[in-house]
C-alpha positions as CSV (number, residue, x, y, z in Angstrom):
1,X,-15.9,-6.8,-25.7
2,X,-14.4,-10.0,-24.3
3,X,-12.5,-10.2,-21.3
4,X,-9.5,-12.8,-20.2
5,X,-9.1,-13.7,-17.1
6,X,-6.9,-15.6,-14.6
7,X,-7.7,-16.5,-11.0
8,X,-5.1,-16.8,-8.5
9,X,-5.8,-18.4,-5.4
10,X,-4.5,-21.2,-3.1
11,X,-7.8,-22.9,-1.7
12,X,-9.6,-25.4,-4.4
13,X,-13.4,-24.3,-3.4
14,X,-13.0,-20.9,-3.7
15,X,-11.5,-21.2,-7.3
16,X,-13.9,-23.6,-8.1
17,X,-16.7,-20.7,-6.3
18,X,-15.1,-17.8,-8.5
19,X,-15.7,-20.3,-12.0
20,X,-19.5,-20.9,-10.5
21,X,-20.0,-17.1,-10.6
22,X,-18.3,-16.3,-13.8
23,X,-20.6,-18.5,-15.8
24,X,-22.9,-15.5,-15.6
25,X,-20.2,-13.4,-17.7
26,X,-20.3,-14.8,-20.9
27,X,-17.9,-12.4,-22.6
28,X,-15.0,-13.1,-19.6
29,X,-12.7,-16.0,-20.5
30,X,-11.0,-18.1,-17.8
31,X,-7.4,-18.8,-19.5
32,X,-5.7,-20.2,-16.4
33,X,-5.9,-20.5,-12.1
34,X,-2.5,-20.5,-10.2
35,X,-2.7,-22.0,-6.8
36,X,1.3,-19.7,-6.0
37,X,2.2,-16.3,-5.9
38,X,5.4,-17.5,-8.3
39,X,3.3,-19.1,-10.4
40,X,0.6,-16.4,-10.8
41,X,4.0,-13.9,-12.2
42,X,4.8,-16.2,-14.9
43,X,0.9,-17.0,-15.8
44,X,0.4,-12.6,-15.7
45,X,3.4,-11.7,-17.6
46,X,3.6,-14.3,-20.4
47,X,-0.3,-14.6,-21.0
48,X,-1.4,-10.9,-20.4
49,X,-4.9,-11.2,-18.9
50,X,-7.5,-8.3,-18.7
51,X,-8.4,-9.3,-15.5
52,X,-6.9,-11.3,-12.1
53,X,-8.7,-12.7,-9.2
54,X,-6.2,-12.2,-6.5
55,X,-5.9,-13.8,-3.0
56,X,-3.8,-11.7,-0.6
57,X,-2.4,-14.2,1.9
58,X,-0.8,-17.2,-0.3
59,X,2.2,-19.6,0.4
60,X,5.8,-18.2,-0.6
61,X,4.4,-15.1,-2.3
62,X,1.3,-13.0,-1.2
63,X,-0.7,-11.0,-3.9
64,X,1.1,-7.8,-3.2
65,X,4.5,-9.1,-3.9
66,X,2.6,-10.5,-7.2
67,X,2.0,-7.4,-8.1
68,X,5.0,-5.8,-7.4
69,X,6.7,-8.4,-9.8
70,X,4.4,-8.7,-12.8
71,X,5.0,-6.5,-15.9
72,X,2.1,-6.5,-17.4
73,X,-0.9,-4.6,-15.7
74,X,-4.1,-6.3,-15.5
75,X,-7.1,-5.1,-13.8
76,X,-7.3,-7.0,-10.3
77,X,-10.4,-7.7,-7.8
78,X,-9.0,-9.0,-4.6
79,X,-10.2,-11.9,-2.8
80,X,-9.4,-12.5,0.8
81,X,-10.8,-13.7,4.1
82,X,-9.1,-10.4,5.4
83,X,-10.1,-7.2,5.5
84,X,-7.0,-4.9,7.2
85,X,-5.2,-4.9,3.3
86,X,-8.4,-2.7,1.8
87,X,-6.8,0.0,2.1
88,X,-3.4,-1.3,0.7
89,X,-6.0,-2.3,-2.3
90,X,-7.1,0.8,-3.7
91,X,-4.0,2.3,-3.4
92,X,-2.5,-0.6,-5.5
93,X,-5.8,0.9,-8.2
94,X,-7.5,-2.5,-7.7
95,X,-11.0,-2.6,-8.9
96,X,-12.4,-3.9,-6.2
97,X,-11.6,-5.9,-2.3
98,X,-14.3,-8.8,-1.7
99,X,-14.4,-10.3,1.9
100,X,-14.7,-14.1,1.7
101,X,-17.1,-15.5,2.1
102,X,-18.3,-14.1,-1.5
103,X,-21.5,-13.1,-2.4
104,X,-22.5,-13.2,-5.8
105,X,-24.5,-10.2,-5.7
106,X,-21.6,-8.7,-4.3
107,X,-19.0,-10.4,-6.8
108,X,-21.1,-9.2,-9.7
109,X,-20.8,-5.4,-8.6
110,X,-17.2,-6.4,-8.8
111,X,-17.1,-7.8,-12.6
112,X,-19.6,-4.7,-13.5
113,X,-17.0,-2.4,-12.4
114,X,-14.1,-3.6,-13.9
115,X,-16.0,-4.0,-17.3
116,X,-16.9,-0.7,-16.8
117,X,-13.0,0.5,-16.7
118,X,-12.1,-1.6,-19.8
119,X,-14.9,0.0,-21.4
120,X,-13.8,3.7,-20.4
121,X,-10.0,2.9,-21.4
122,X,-10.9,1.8,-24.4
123,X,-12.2,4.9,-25.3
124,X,-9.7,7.2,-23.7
125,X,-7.1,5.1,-25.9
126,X,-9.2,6.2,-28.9
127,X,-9.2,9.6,-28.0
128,X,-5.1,9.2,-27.5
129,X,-4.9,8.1,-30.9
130,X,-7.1,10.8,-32.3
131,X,-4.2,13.5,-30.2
132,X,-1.6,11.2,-32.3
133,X,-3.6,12.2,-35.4
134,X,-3.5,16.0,-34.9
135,X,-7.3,16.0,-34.0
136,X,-6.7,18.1,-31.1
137,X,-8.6,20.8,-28.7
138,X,-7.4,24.4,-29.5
139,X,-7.1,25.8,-26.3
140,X,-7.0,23.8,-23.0
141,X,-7.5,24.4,-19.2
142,X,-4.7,26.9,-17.7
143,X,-6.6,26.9,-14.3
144,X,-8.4,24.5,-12.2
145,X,-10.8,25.2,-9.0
146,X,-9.7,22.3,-6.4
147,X,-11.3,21.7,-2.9
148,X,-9.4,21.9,0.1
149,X,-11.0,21.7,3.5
150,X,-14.3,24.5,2.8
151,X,-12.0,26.2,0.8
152,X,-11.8,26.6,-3.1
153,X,-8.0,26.9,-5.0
154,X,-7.3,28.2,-8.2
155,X,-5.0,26.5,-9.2
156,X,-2.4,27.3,-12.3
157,X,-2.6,23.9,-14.2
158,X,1.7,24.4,-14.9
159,X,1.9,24.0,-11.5
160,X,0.9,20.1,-11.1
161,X,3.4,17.9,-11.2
162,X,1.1,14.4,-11.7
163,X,-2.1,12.7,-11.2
164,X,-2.9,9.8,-9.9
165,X,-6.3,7.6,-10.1
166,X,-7.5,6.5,-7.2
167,X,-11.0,4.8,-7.3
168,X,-13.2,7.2,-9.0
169,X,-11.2,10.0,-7.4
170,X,-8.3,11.7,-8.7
171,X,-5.0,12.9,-6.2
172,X,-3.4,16.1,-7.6
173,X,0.2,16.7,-6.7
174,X,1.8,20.0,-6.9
175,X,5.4,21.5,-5.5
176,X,4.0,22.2,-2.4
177,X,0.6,20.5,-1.8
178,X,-2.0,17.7,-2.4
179,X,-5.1,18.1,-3.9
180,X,-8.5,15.2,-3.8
181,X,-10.9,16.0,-6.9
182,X,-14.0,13.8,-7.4
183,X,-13.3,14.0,-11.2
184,X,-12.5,10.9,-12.6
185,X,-8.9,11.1,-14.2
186,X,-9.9,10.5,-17.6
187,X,-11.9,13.7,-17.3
188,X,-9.3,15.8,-16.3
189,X,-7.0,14.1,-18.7
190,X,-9.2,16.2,-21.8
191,X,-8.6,19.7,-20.1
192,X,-5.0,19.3,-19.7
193,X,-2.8,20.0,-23.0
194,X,-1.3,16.9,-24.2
195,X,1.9,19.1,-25.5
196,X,2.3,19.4,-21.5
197,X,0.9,16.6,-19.7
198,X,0.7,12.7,-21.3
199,X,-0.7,9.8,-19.8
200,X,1.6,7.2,-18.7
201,X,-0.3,4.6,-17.2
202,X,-4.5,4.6,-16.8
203,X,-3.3,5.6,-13.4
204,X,-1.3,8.3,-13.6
205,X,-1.3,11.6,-15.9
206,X,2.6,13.6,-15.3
207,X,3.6,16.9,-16.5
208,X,6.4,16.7,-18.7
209,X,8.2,19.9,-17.7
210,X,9.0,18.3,-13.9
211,X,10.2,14.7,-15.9
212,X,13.4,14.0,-14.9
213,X,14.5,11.0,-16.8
214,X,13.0,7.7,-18.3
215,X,14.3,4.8,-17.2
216,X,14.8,1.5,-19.1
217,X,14.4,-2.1,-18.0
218,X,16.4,-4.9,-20.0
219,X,12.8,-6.3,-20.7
220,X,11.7,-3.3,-22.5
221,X,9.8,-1.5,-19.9
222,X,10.2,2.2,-19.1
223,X,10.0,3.9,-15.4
224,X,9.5,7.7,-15.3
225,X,11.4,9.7,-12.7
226,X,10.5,13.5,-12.1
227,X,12.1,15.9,-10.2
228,X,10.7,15.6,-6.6
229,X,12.0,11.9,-6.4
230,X,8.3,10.2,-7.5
231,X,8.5,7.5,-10.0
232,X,6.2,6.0,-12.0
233,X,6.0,2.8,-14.3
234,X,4.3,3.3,-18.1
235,X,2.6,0.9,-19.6
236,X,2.8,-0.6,-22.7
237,X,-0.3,0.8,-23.7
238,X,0.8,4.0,-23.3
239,X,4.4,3.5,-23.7
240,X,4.2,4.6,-27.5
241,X,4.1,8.0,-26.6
242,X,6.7,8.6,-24.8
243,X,8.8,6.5,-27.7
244,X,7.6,9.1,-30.3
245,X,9.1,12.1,-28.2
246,X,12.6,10.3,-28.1
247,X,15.0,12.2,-31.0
């Protein structure tokens, strides 16, 4: 399994530090380093890496913003001297936040993890394409236990409106509450029925009953919009989907 990867940051020695550590990763290509937050768009979207290195605080364009523009959707372990936009992070689904200066111990955890999710995608893709096929579970899930507080839910699975990945956790939104499971979305992906629920992005699962509309973007992406105002972008990954629903 080979990996491509870009590293985006403005400071010479710590791209140059990032390159010393990969040569431990065999398998992980180094196809390009950006130095701008502009430049670091065009490199994501028109050579589709597996994997960014991503400063946060960069001239003209911080790594945020660079993720708010790009259209593809690698897998990204920040870099950064600062540690206030962890939280920011994980809520952007990044791998992994490492505090400058890096250790490599600490850098390989990083890489390890974000192999780790290629490896599990890939094989939740597979089992997409087996759904495609008609090789499908007979019966699925219609309730759900979820913690809240000391206190266990049963939940009617018609009732969630989406879920979203976060770390190794997984936030389930209904109508009128929030729910934290320690399954892993993936997991919970193979109990819900795929005639109700579909995966959108390897962040976020939605129930097709609350979709509102699909959006389209002049460069071929799609946005979904369900009914209590939350949208979501698919991916092209998963986008095929959706397309084979359209009449």
């Amino acid at each position: 399994m080979n990996i491509t990867c870009i590293i985006i940051d403005d400071e010479k020695l710590a791209r140059e530090l990032l390159h010393e550590f990969l040569e431990s990763f065999p398998k992980i290509e180094i196809i390009s380093e950006c130095e701008k937050g502009k430049d670091a768009v065009e490199a994501i979207d028109s050579m589709k890496p597996d994997l960014i290195f991503l400063d946060v605080q960069m001239p003209g364009m911080n790594g945020f913003e660079v993720l708010e523009k790009i259209e593809h959707d690698p897998y990204v372990i920040f870099t950064t001297a600062y540690d206030q936009y962890a939280i920011k992070a994980f809520e952007k689904n990044a791998v992994d936040y490492l505090l400058k200066p890096i250790d490599e111990e600490r850098f390989t955890l990083a890489v390890n993890r974000a192999l780790t999710r290629k490896k599990l995608e890939q094989n939740n893709i597979e089992e997409l394409l087996k759904g495609l096929r008609g090789e499908r579970k007979e019966s699925y899930e219609s309730h759900i236990f979820v913690q809240k507080s000391e206190k266990l839910f049963n939940l009617p699975v018609e009732e969630i409106i989406y879920l979203e990945a976060s770390g190794d956790y997984t936030i389930i939104t209904t109508k009128a509450d929030q729910f934290v499971s320690s399954s892993g979305i993936g997991k919970l992906e193979e109990i819900m029925n795929p005639d109700m629920f579909i995966r959108v992005h390897r962040s976020t699962i939605i129930n097709l009953n609350f979709l509102k509309e699909i959006e389209r973007h002049f460069n071929g992406g799609m946005i979904v919009k369900m009914q209590n105002g939350k949208s979501f972008p698919v991916s092209r990954t998963y986008a095929k989907v959706i397309r084979k629903k359209v009449v």
